[in-house]
C-alpha positions as CSV (number, residue, x, y, z in Angstrom):
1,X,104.9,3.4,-15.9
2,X,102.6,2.2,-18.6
3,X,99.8,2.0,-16.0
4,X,100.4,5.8,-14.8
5,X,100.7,6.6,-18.7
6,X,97.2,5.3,-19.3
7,X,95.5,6.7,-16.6
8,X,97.4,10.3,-17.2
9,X,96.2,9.9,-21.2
10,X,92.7,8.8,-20.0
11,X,92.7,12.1,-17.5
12,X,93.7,14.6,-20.6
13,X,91.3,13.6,-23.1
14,X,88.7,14.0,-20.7
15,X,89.2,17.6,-19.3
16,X,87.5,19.9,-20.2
17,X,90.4,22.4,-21.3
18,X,91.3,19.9,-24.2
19,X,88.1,19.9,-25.6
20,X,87.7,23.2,-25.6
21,X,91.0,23.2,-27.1
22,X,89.6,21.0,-29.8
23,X,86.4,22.8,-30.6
24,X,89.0,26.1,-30.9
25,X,91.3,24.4,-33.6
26,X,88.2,22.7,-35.5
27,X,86.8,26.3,-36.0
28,X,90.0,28.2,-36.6
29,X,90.9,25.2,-39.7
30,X,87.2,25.6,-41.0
31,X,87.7,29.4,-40.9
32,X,90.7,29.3,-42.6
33,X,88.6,26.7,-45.2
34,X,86.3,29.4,-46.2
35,X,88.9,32.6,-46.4
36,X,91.6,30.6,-48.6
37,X,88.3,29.6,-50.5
38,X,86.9,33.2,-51.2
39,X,90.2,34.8,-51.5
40,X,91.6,31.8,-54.2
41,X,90.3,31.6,-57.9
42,X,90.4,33.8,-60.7
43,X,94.0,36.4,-60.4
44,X,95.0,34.1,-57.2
45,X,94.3,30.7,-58.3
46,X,95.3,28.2,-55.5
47,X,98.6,26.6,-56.3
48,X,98.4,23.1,-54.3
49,X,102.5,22.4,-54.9
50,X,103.0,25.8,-52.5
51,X,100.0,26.5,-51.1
52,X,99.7,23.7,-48.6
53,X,103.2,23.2,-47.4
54,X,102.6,27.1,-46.4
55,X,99.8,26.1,-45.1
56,X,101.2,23.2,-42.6
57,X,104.3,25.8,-41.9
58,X,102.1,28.2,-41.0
59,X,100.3,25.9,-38.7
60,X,103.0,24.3,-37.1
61,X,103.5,28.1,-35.5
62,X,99.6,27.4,-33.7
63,X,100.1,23.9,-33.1
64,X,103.6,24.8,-31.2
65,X,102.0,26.9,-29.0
66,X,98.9,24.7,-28.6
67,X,101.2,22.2,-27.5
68,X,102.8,24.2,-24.8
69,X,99.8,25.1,-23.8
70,X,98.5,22.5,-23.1
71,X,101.2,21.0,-21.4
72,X,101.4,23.6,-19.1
73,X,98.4,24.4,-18.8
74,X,97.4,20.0,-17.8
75,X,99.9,19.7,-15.2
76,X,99.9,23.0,-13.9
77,X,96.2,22.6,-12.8
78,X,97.5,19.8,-10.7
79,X,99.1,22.1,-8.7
80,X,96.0,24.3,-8.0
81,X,93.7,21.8,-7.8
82,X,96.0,19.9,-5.3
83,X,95.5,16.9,-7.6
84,X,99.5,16.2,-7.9
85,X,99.7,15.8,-4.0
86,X,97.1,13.3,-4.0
87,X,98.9,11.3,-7.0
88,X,102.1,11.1,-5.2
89,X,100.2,9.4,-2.2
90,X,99.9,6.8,-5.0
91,X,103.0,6.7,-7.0
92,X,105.5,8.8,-4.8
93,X,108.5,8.8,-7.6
94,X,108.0,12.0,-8.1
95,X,110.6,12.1,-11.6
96,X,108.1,8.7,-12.9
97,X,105.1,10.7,-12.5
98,X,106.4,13.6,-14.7
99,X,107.9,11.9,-17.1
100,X,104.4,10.0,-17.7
101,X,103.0,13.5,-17.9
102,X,105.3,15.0,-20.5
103,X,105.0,11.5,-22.2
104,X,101.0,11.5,-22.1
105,X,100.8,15.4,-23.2
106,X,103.2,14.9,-26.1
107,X,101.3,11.8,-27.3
108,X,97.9,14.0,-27.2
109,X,99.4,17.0,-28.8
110,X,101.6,15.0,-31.6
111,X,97.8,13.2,-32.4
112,X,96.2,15.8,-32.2
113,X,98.5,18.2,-34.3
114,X,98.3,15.4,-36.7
115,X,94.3,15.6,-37.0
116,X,95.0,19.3,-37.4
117,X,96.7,18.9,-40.6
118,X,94.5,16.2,-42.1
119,X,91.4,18.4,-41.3
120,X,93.1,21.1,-42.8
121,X,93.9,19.1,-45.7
122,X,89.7,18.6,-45.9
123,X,89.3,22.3,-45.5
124,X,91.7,23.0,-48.2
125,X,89.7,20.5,-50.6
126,X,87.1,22.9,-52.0
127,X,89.7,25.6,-52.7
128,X,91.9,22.9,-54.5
129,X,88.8,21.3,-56.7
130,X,87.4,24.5,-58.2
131,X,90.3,26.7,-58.0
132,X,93.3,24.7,-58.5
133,X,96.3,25.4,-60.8
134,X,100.0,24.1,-61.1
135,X,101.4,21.2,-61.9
136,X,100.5,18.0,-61.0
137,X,101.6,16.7,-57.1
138,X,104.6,13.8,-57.4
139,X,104.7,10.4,-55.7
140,X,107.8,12.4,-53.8
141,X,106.0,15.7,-53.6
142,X,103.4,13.3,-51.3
143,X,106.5,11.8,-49.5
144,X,107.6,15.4,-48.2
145,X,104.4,16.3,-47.5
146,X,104.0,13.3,-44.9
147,X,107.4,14.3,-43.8
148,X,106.0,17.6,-43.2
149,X,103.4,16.8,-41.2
150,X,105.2,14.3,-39.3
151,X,107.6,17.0,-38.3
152,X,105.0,19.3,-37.2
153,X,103.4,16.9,-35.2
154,X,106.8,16.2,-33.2
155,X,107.4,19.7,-32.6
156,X,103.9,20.4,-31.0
157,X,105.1,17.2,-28.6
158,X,108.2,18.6,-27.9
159,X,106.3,22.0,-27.1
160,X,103.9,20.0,-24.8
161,X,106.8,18.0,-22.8
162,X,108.4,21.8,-22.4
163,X,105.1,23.4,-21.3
164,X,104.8,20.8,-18.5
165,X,108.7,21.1,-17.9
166,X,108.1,24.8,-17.2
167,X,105.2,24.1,-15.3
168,X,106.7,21.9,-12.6
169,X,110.1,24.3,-12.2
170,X,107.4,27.4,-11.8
171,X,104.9,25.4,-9.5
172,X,101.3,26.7,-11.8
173,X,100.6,27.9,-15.0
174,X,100.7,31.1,-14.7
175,X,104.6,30.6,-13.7
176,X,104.8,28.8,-16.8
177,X,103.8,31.1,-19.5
178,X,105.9,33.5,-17.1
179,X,108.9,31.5,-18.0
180,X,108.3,31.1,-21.9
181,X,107.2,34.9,-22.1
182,X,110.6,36.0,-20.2
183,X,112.7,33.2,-22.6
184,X,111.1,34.9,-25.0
185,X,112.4,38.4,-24.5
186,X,115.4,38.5,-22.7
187,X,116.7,35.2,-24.8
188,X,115.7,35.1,-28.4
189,X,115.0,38.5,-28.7
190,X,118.3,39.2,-27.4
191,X,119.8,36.8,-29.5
192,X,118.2,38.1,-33.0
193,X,119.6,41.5,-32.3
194,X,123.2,40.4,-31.4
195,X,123.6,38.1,-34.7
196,X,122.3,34.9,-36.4
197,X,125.3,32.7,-35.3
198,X,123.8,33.4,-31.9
199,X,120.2,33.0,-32.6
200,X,120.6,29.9,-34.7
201,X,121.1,27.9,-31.4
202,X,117.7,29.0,-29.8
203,X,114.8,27.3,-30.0
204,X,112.8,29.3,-32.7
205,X,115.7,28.8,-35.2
206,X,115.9,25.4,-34.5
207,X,112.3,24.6,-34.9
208,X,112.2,26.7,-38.3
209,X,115.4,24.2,-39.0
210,X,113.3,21.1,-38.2
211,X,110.2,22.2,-39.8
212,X,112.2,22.9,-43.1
213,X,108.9,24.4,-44.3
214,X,109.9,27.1,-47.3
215,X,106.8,29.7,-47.2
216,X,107.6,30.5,-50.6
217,X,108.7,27.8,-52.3
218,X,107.1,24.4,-50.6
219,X,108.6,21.6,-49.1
220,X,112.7,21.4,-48.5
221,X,113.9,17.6,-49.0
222,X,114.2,15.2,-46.1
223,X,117.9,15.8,-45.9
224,X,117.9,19.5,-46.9
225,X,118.6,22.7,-44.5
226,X,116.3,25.4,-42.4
227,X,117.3,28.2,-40.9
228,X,120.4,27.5,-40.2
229,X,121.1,23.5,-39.4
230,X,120.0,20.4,-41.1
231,X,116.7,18.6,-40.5
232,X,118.6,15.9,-38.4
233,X,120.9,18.3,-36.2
234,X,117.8,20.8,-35.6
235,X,116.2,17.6,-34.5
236,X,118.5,16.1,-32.3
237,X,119.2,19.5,-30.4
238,X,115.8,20.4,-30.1
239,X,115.2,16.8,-28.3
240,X,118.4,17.7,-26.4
241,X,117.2,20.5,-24.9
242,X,113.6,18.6,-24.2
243,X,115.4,16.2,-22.3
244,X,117.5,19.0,-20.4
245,X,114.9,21.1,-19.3
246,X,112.9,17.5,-18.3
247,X,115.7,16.6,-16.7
248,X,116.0,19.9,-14.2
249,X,112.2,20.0,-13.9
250,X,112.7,16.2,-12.6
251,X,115.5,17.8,-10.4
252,X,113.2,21.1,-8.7
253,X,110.4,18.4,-8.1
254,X,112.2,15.9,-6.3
255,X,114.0,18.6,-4.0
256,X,110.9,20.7,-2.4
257,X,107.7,20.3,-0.9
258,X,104.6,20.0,-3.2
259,X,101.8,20.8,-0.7
């Protein structure tokens, strides 16, 4: 396992879709560097105590999708490129070889969402130095912060293991942005109009839950509530239904023919 992990984390980092990924995200956080900087100062100074949590909150949203992305995106080329087939002539457990997928793709995209937020932290800086205004960050103002970003960085995982979830019960990528796009509709959609005691439950609720990122008014504590769970139970269901959905795509893989 640790082996196939390696060699699966060494195989991401070097394709070409995640750099490209990379240089996208670099230029979109420096973008958003200069606008927050031009727009900030004089009637809108830059209020660090609100500002960034919004900030990360509002990026968690990219780095989600990133995440899926990515995942789907990395092992559903192994299915074109008939790469997959020639790794189970290697390592023929089938479920081993996803799971050091999803495992590989959520380490990449939890780093990676984590550089995200520091470089956006940098890109922030300038606005912060000459425009600044507020009071003062806390030691525990610092703590949530961390918390924040921690948090972000798990859900961009979670994200990734799902995207390559959806990629091996849909056999591509294509399939798998099929699957999320459908979810998306005919599931939370649904859900939203019939009521919130319905919606709650889905995954965009529950990821606003674990976030716990208050656009308006900064950070929520560590123990405090989202849209409608606590930090914890938004955390443990949302890893529930990770491990669900890995556990059927486990399922399709081992019960068809991959060629």
């Amino acid at each position: 396992m640790t082996e196939l992990f390696a060699a699966d984390l060494q195989r991401i980092l070097w394709r070409p879709f995640t750099r490209a990924l990379g240089v996208v995200v670099v230029i979109v956080v420096a973008m958003t560097g200069v606008i927050v900087f031009v727009k900030s100062g004089g009637r809108h100074p830059f209020d660090t105590l609100t500002a960034l949590p919004a900030g990360f909150g509002s990026a968690a949203v990219l780095l989600t999708l990133a995440g899926f992305v990515l995942g789907a995106t990395l092992f559903g080329a192994d299915y074109s490129s008939r790469a997959l087939t020639t790794l189970l002539t290697w390592e023929p457990r089938r479920p081993l070889v996803l799971t050091a997928r999803a495992a590989s793709c959520a380490a990449v995209a939890a780093c990676a969402a984590l550089a995200t937020l520091a470089l956006l932290c940098v890109a922030l800086l300038p606005s912060v130095l000459a425009h600044g205004a507020g009071a003062v960050p806390t030691g525990s103002w610092y703590l949530s912060m961390a918390g924040l970003a921690l948090r972000c960085a798990l859900l961009a995982a979670a994200a990734s293991a799902i995207g390559v979830s959806c990629a091996a019960i849909g056999r591509g990528t294509p399939a798998a942005l099929a699957i999320i796009a459908v979810y998306w509709i005919a599931v939370e959609r649904t859900a939203i109009g019939i009521g919130q005691w319905l919606s709650r439950w889905l995954f965009m609720a529950l990821a606003q839950s674990w976030v716990a990122a208050d656009l308006s008014s900064g950070v929520r504590s560590s123990g405090g509530r989202g849209a409608g769970h606590a930090i914890v139970t938004s955390g443990l269901l949302l890893l529930a239904a990770v491990l669900l959905l890995h556990a059927l795509a486990s399922w399709m893989l081992t019960r068809r023919d991959i060629a």
